[in-house]
Every structure is written in structure tokens, then in C-alpha cells.
C-alpha positions as CSV (number, residue, x, y, z in Angstrom):
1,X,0.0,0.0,0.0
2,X,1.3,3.4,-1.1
3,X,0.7,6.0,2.1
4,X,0.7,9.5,0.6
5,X,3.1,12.7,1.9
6,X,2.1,15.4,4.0
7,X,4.0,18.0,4.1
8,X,2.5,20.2,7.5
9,X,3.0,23.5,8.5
10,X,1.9,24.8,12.0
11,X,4.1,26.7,14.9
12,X,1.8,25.7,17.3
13,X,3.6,22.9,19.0
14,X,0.6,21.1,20.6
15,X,-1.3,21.5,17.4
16,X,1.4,19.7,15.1
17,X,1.8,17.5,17.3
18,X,-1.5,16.7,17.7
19,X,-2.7,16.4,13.9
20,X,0.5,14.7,12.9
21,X,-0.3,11.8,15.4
22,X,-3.7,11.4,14.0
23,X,-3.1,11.7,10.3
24,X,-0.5,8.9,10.7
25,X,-3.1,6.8,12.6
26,X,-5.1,7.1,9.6
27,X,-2.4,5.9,7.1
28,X,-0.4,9.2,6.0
29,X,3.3,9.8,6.2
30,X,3.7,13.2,7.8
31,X,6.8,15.7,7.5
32,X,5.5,18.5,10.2
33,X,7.5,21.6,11.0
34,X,6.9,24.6,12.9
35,X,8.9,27.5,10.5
36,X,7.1,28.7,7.4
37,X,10.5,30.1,6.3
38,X,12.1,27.1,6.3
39,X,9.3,25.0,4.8
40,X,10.0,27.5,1.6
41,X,13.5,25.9,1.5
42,X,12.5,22.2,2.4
43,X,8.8,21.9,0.2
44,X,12.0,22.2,-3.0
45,X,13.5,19.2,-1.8
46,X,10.9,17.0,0.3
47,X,8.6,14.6,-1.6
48,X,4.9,15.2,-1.0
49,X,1.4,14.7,-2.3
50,X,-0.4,17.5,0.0
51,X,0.5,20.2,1.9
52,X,-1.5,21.5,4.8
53,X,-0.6,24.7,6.2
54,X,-2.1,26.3,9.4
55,X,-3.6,29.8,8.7
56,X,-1.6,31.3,12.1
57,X,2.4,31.1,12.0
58,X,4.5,33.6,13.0
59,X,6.4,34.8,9.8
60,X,3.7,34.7,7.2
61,X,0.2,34.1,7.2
62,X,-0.6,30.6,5.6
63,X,-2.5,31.9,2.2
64,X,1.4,33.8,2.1
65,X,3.0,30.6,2.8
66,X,1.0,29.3,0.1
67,X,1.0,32.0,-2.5
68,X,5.2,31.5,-2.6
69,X,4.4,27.6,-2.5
70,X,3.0,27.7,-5.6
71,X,5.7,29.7,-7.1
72,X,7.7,26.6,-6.9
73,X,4.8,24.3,-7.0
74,X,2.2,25.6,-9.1
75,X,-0.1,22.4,-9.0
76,X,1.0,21.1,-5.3
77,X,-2.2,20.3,-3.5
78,X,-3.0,22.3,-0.3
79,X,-5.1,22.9,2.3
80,X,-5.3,25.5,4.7
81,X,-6.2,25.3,8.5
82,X,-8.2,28.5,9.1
83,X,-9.5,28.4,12.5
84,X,-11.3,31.1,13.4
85,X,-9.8,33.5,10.3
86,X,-12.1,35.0,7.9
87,X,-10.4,34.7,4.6
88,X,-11.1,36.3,1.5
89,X,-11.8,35.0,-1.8
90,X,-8.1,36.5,-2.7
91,X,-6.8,34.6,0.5
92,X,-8.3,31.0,-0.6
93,X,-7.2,31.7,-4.4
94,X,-3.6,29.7,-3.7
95,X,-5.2,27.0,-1.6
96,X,-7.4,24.0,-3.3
97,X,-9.4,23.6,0.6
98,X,-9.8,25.1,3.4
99,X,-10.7,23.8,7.0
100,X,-12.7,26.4,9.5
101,X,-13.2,26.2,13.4
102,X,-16.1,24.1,12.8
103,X,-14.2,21.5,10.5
104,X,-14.6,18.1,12.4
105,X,-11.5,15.7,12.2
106,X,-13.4,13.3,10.0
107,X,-13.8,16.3,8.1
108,X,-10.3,17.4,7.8
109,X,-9.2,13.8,7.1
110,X,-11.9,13.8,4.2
111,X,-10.7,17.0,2.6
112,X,-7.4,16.1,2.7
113,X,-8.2,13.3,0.6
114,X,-10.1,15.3,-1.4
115,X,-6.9,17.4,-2.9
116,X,-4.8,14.3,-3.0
117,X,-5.0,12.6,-6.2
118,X,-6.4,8.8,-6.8
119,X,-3.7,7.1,-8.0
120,X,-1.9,8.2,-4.4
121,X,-5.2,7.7,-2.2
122,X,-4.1,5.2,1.3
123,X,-6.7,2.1,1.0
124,X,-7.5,2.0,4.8
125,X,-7.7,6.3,5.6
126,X,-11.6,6.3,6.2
127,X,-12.4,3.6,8.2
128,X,-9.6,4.4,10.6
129,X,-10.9,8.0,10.8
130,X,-14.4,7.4,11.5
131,X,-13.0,4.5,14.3
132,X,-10.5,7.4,15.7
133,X,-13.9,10.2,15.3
134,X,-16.8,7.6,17.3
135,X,-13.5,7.4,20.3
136,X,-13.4,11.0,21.2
């Protein structure tokens, strides 16, 4: 079984931390790291199938992180983790999904797959989800 890339932003340690231990649960490989300026230097040389950027980070908003993403990257799929930001429609232009406060794990895990394309797809991601959701 072929596990697809992440490639996560998000300076909130307990965050990262957090969502990287549950998108591996589900069946993802995961490459997290708190700096937005060095994930521009590392997204040239990591492999990945998605990125997923948090919205709040201390250098650069994530729709900025994103916007100089696709400079390199121009059909890299990402998704960004809002929160409580209201974003505009010039915001979500470099993203291909977006997560908001309300955005359930199951959710998150859902769009994520979403972006990714078929061919890369985990066979076991939804069931684990849904068992990890009906736990908590």
C-alpha cells in the first residue's frame, strides 16, 4: 500500500503534534514543521502529495505561505487550516481547501483526501478516521 506525503505546516507545537499523530493513525506519512521560512526551503527538496498549512504562523500568514508555494509548485495540493480567520476569496485563491473552526477531524481527514489525487489515495484512511472520530 502506497501512504501518501504530508508536508505540514503549524508553529503551534501542541497542534502539530497533535494532527500529525492522527493523520498517521489514519495511514499518512507526515513531514510537520513549525517555521514557514524554512518549509520554503525544504517543500523544493521533500517529496509530498499535500501540503496542509495552518492559517496562524508567526512569519507569514498561511494563504502567504502558500501564494510563494505555488511559485515553486504551481499544482501542489493544499489545504489550509483557518481556524477562526475569515479569509477572503483573494486569500483562498492559492489553496485547493480550506478547514474552518467548525471542520470536524473526520472532516479534515476527508478533505485532505479530497486534494490528493487517486492514484496516491491510502486504502485504509476512512475507516480508521471514522474509528479514531466515534472514540473522542
Amino acid at each position: 500500500m502506497h501512504k501518501s506525503n504530508i508536508f505540514y505546516v503549524d508553529d503551534d507545537a501542541s497542534s502539530r503534534l497533535m494532527l500529525t499523530s492522527i493523520l498517521r493513525d489514519v495511514g499518512f506519512e507526515v513531514i510537520a514543521i513549525d517555521d514557514a521560512l524554512d518549509a520554503l526551503e525544504m517543500v523544493e527538496a521533500l517529496p509530498f502529495d499535500v501540503i496542509v498549512l495552518s492559517q496562524k504562523l508567526d512569519q507569514m500568514t498561511g494563504t502567504e505561505l502558500a501564494r510563494e508555494i505555488r511559485g515553486f509548485f504551481p499544482h501542489a495540493p493544499i489545504v489550509l487550516l483557518a481556524g477562526e480567520t475569515e479569509l477572503s476569496a483573494k486569500d483562498l485563491a492559492y489553496v485547493d481547501a480550506y478547514c474552518d473552526e467548525g471542520t470536524t477531524l473526520n472532516e479534515l481527514v476527508m478533505t485532505i483526501e479530497g486534494v490528493i489525487p487517486r492514484v496516491l489515495m491510502p486504502t485504509n484512511s476512512g475507516g480508521s478516521a471514522a474509528a479514531w472520530a466515534s472514540s473522542t
